[in-house]
C-alpha positions, 0 to 999 in steps of 0.5 A: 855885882859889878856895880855894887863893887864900883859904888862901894870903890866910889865911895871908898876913894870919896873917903879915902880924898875926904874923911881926914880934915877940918872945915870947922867953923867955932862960935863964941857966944858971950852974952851972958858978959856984960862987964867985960871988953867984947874984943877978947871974944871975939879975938878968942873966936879968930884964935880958935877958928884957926886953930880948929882949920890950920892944926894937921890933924892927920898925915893926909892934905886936902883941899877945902871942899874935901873937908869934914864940915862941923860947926862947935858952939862955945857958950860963955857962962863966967868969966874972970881975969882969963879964966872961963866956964864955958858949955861946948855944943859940937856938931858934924855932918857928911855929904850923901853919896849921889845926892846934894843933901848931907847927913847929921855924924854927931851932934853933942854938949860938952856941959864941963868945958872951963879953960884959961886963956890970954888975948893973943896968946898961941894956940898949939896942939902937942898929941905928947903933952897937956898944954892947955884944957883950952886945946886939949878939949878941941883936939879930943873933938877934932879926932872924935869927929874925924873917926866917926866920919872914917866909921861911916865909910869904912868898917872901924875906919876911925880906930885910930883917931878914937885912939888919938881922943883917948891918948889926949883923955890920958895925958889930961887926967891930971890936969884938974879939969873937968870931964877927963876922969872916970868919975867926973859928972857920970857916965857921959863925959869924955872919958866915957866917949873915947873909952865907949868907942873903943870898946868890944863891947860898944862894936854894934855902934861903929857897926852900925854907923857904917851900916847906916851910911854906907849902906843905907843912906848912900844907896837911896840915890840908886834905889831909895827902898834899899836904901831904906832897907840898910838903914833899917837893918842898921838900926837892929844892928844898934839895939845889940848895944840895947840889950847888952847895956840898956841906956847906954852914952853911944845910944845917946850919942846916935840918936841925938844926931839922927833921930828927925833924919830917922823920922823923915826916912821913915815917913815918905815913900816907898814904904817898906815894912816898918812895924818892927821898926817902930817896936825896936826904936820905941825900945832903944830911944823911948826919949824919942817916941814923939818922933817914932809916933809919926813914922807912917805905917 
C-alpha cells in the first residue's frame, strides 16, 4: 500500500513540475507554392515556433526539459496575397513513468484551417478577444494539448484548460471562419472537440485516459502485467462512451493517437487474458481491426 502511494505522489508531483507548458515544434509546409517567395514561410514558421513556446499558457513556469513535447504540422494549400488555406496535423506525447519511452496524447487533422497573415507581423494571444484565426486556432490547441496531458495524470485534471479551448471556441464564432461553429463540417471540428471534452456524457474518455496512463502504462516499470492489466480495464472504461454514443469524436480521437501502441502492448509477453479484449476493441474502433487481428491470443 505504501508503495502504490509513493508511485502515485511521484507521479503526481511529475505532474504537477510538467503537465503546463509547451516544447512545440511548428512545421510549415509549402510545396504545393510555386510562385510564391519562400521567404515568407519560412519567416511564418520562426513566427509561429515562437509563439507556440514563448505565450504563458498557464500561471506555472517550467524549465525546458519539463515540457509537454508536441509537434503541429501546417500544410499550405493556397495562398493568395496574405491569405492562407492551410491543413493542420497536431500531435503530443508524454514520457512514461520509470521508462525512457513516451507515449503518443493526441494525434489530430485540423482539415478547416485558413488564416491571414503579413510577414513580420506580432503574433499575440488575447483569452478576452478574437484577434486572429491564425492564433486563436493555435491557442485552442495549445489548452487541448495541455488538459489531455493534465487528464492523464490526474483524474479531470484538464478541466480548466478544456475551458480555456472553449472560451476561445465562443469568442471565434463570429468571426467567419471554419471550424467554430456547430454546424461547420459535421461533428468533428473544434466546436465539437472542446464541447465532447466537457461533457457528462464523454466523462468514460477523461477516465480512461487517466486510467490508461497513470494506471497502466506507468505501473509497467514495476510489474508490466499489471500494467497491462490497467491498460486493459482502461480500454472497458472507453467502450461506455460506445455504448451510449456508437462512433463517437472522442472514440476517434483516442484511437488515432494509440491504436499501434495498443498493438504492441498486447502483442509481447507476459500474456494475460485478452480474448474480451479483442471482442471489445473490434466493436469500439473496427477501423482498426487490422491491428486488433495481430493481438496475440
Amino acid at each position: 500500500m505504501n508503495r502504490i502511494v509513493l508511485v502515485i505522489g511521484v507521479a503526481l508531483s511529475f505532474f504537477s513540475l510538467k503537465a503546463q507548458e509547451l516544447n512545440c515544434k511548428v512545421t510549415v509546409g509549402y510545396d504545393k507554392i510555386t510562385n510564391v517567395n519562400p521567404q515568407i514561410f519560412k519567416t511564418l514558421e520562426t513566427s509561429l515556433n515562437d509563439f507556440m513556446n514563448n505565450t504563458k499558457w498557464t500561471s506555472q513556469s517550467f524549465r525546458q526539459n519539463e515540457k509537454i513535447e508536441c509537434t503541429m504540422f501546417i500544410n499550405v494549400n493556397e495562398y493568395n496575397s496574405g491569405n492562407f488555406s492551410t491543413t493542420l496535423q497536431i500531435q503530443s506525447s508524454r514520457p512514461v513513468y520509470g521508462s525512457t519511452f513516451t507515449t503518443p496524447i493526441l494525434n489530430f487533422n485540423d482539415r478547416d484551417f485558413s488564416f491571414r497573415y503579413i510577414e513580420f507581423e506580432n503574433l499575440f494571444y488575447n483569452p478576452n478577444s478574437f484577434d486572429s484565426n491564425l492564433t486563436s486556432v493555435l491557442a485552442f490547441y495549445a489548452n487541448i494539448i495541455i488538459g489531455m496531458d493534465a487528464d492523464s495524470f490526474v483524474m479531470e485534471g484538464g478541466t480548466p484548460y478544456y475551458e480555456a479551448a472553449q472560451n476561445i471556441v465562443n469568442l471565434a464564432q463570429s468571426s467567419g471562419y471554419k471550424g467554430w461553429k456547430q454546424s461547420d463540417g459535421g461533428n468533428q471540428n473544434r466546436f465539437f472537440l472542446a464541447q465532447d471534452l466537457l461533457s457528462n456524457t464523454f466523462s468514460p474518455f477523461r477516465k480512461a485516459l487517466y486510467e490508461y496512463h497513470l494506471q497502466g502504462l506507468d505501473k509497467m516499470s514495476d510489474d508490466v502485467k499489471a500494467g497491462k492489466e490497467g491498460v486493459k480495464v482502461a480500454l472497458a472504461t472507453l467502450a461506455q462512451v460506445h455504448r451510449t454514443r456508437p462512433n463517437a469524436f472522442l472514440t476517434r480521437v483516442f484511437f488515432d493517437a494509440k491504436a499501434d501502441e495498443i498493438q504492441t502492448i498486447f502483442s509481447g509477453g507476459p500474456q494475460i487474458p485478452v480474448a474480451d479484449l479483442i471482442e471489445n476493441l473490434n466493436r469500439i474502433s473496427p477501423l482498426n481491426s487490422s491491428k486488433w487481428s495481430n493481438i496475440k491470443m
